[in-house]
N, C-alpha and C positions, 0 to 999 in steps of 0.2 A: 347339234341336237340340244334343244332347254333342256336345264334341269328338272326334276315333278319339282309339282309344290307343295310343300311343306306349312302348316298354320299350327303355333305352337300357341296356347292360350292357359295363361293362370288368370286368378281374381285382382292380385294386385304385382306392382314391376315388383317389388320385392323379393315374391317367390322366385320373378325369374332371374333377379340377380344374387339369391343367396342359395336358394331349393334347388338349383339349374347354371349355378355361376358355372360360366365357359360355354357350355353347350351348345347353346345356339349358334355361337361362333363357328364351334366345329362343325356341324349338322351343315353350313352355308356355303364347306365346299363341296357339298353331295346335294344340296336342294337347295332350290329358292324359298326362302326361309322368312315369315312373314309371325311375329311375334304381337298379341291381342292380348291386352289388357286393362286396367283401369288407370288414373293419375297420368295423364296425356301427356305433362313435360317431360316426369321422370321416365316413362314408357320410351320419350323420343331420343333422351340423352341413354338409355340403355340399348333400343336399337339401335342408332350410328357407333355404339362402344363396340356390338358386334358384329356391325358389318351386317344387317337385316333390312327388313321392311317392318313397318310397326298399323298396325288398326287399333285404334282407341274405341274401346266399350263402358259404356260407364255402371262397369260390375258393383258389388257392396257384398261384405262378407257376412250382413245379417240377412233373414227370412223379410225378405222385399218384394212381393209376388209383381206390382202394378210395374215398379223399376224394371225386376227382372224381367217380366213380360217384353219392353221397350229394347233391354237388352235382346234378346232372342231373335226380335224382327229386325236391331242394324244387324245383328251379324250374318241373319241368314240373307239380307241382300247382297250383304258381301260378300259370302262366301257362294250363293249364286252368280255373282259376274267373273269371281276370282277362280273358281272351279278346278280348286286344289286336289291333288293326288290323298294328303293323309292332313286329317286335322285329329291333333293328339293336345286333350284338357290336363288339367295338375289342377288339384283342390275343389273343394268340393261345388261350390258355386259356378265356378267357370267349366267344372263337368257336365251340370245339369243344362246349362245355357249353354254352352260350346255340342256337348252330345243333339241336343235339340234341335238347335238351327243347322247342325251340319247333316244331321238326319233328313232333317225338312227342304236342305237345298240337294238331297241329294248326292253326299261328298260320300266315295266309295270305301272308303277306309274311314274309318270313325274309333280311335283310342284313347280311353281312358285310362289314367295313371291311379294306382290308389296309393296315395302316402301318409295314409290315416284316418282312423272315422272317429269325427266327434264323436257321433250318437252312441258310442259305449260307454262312455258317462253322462250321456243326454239322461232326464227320465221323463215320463209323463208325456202329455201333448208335442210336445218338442222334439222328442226321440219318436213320437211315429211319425210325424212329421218329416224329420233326418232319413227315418227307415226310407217312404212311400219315394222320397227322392232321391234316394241312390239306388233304389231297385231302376226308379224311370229310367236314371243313368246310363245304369248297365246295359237296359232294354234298347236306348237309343244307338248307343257304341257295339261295332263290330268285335274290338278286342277290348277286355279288360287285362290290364298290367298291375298287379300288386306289386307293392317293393318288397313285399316280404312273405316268410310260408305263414307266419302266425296269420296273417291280415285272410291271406290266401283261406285258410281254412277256418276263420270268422265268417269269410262272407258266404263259403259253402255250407254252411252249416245253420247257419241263418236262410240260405235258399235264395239270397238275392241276385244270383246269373249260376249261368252250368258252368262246371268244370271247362267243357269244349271252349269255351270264351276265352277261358284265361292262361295267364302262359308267367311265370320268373324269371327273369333275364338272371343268370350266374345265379348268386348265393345274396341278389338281393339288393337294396338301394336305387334309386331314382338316377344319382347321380356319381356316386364314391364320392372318394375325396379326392384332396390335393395333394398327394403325400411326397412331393417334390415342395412344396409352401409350410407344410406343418413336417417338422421335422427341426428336430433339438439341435441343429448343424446354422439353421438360421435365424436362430436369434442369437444377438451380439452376449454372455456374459454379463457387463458390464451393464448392458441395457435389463437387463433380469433383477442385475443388484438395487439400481434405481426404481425401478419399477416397484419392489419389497418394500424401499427404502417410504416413497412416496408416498407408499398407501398403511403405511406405519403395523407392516407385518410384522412378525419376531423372527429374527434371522435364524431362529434354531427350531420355529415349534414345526408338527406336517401342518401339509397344508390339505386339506380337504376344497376342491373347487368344485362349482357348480356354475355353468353357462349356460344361459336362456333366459326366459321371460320368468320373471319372479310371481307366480301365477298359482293359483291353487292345483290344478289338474298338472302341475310340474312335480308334484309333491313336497311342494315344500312350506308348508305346513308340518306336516310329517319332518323333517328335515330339521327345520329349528326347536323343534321339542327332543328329536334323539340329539341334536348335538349339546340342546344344552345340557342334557342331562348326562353326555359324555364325559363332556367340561366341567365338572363340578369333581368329578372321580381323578380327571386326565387334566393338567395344566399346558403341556406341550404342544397342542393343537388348536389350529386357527380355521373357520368355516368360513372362506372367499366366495361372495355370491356375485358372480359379472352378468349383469343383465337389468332391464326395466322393468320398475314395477308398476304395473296393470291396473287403474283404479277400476274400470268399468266390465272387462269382462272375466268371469270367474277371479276377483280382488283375494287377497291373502286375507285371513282372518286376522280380525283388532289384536289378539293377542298374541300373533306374529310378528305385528310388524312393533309391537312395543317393546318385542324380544332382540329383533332385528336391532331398531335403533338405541337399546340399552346396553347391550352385550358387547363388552372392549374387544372378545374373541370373536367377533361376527364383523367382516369387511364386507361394504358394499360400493361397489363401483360404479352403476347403472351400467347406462348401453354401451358398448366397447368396439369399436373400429374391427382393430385387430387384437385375435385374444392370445395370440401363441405369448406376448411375454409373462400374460396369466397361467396359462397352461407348464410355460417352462420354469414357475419358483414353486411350482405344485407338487405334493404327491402323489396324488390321488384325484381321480373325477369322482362325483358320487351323483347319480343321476335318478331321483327316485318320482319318475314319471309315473301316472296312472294309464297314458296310450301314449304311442307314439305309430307311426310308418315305419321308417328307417332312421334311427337319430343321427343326426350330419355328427354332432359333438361330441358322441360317443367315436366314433371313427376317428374324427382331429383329436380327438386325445389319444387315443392307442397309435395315432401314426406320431404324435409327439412322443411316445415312450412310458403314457400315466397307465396304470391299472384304473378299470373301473369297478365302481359299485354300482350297480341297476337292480330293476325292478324285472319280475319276471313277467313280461307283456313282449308281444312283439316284436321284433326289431332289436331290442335290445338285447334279449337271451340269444339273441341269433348271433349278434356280434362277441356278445360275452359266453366266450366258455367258463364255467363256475372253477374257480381254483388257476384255471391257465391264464389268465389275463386279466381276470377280476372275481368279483363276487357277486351273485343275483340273486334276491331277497324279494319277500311279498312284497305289494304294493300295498300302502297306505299301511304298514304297518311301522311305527317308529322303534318300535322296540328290536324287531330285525335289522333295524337300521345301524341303530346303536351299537348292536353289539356288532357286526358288519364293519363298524367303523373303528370297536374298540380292537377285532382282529387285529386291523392295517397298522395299529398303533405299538401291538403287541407284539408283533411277529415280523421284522423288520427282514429277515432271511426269505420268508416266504414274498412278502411285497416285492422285493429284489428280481427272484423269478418272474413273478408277474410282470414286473417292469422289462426285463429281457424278452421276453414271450412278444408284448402286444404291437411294437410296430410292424416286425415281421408278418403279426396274424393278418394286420389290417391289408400292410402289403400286399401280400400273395390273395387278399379274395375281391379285394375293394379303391383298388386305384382308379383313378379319374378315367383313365380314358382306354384303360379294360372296360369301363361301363358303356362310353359311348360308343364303343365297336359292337360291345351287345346290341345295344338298343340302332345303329345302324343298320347292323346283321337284321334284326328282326325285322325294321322299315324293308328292307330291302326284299328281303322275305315274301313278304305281306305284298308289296307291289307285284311280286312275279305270279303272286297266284289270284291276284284279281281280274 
């Protein structure tokens, strides 16, 4: 008997190899598993890693109406001849355009993932814009999947799909983590000392880390104003920032990055492969997002052992219990940061706790492949009653 078929579709391979890393692979011994995306080679060398089928679209992650038009019409020829059991979108462009053509060809199962909506700091023409096209979204997709209950009860509350739509697999995330790969057991010591050594840390100060795109709506803006003005009271702490910085969309402000690159206690690393030797000279994550989904980095750190600091938005309050694992402060407020930060510095007893508490937390609610038995469970589901 064939497998159904399965069409998994993000905007770019990226997502599906960072937002989705493993999944498809697993998903390939239960379905015939057909992954759509943009970036045609790296798409090809990602589907043959997982053992897939691959369709190239040539998506674009900004408001492209003529493109995306052109997108809409290959995929829904394609997905007219392919005449797949579920086609499930990730992000938001490949929602609108994946929900669309799969509507239009008729595919009986139509699933949307929500793992974050720009348009909460969209404003003006843009944000209704973001609004009118994830309502289409939702209208086009049989199921909506949030990764999370905050997200969950933004979009109810805003009105854009019923309750009856949507559904949380567990306590949330797209994907968990990898909490067999992120864990203080696998990385070498030795490789942790050099790694300090390299990027000319202080062997004795904490380390406050932050991983992602160095980005305004990351908060960090916010971020280098509380640390600097941490640093001026506190000598013993270091602010490691691993990730790239974004000229073009949402750029850090001029007098960010002049902070950045003047400040002997501000380390920057750019984009980073693998971050566990980062995460393992660290104390502390401190993640002061304006939105998120479900944050991937907030989990690889608590399955490494770090307490975090978060903002109180979605996804992250969800992972962070306030005092057991970390701390959750406003968003865009520097001043709650600071002092947030000047706790961790302060109170070395209570950070300890934290540090015991959080890989266990991650453990028991957010391992890898506890998620994909949910998100199995529900495919399967969903087949039996169409």
């Amino acid at each position: 008997m064939p497998k159904p078929k399965l069409v998994r579709i993000t905007t770019i391979p990226l997502s599906l190899e960072k937002l989705l890393e493993g999944q498809l692979g697993y998903m390939a011994s239960h379905f015939d598993v057909t992954a759509v995306s943009a970036e045609e080679q790296r798409l090809r060398e990602y589907a043959e890693k997982e053992g897939v089928h691959y369709f190239h679209v040539a998506l674009t992650r900004k408001i492209t109406p003529f493109k995306d038009i052109r997108a809409v019409y290959k995929l829904y020829r394609f997905l007219q001849n392919e005449k797949p059991d579920i086609v499930h979108t990730h992000t938001p462009k490949a929602g609108i355009v994946g929900m669309m053509a799969a509507y239009l060809a008729r595919v009986p199962n139509r699933i949307h993932d929500v793992a974050g909506l720009p348009l909460m700091e969209a404003t003006g023409l843009k944000r209704n814009v973001l609004i009118q096209v994830e309502k289409l979204t939702y209208f086009f997709a049989t199921h909506v999947l949030p990764n999370s209950k905050g997200l969950q009860d933004y979009i109810l509350q805003h009105r854009f799909t019923t309750k009856k739509k949507m559904n949380i697999l567990g306590e949330g995330s797209s994907n968990g983590t990898n909490t067999d790969y992120f864990r203080d057991e696998c990385v070498e010591k030795t490789e942790v000392t050099k790694t300090k050594e390299a990027w000319k840390i202080p062997k004795d100060d904490f380390i406050f880390v932050f991983i992602g795109r160095l980005v305004g709506d990351k908060g960090i803006n916010e971020l280098v104003v509380a640390f600097k003005a941490l640093a001026e009271t506190k000598s013993n702490c270091t602010l490691l920032l691993v990730g790239p910085v974004e000229d073009t969309l949402d750029p850090l402000e001029k007098h960010t990055l002049v902070e950045i690159s003047k400040n002997p206690k501000i380390v920057t690393t750019g984009f980073q492969q693998d971050v566990r030797n980062f995460l393992a000279l660290s104390d502390a994550l401190v993640f002061p997002s304006y939105r998120e989904g479900f944050p991937n980095v907030v989990m690889e750190a608590g399955a490494m052992g770090l307490p975090s600091i978060v903002t109180d938005i979605n996804g992250c309050n969800e992972i962070i219990e306030h005092g057991k694992n970390g701390y959750i402060v406003p968003k865009k407020n520097s001043r709650a940061l600071m002092d947030a930060m000047l706790f961790f510095l302060e109170n070395p007893a209570e950070v300890a706790k934290m540090q015991q508490n959080a890989r266990p937390m991650i453990v028991n609610r957010y391992k890898r492949e506890h998620i994909w038995q949910l998100i199995l469970a529900e495919y399967q589901s969903i087949l039996q009653n169409t």
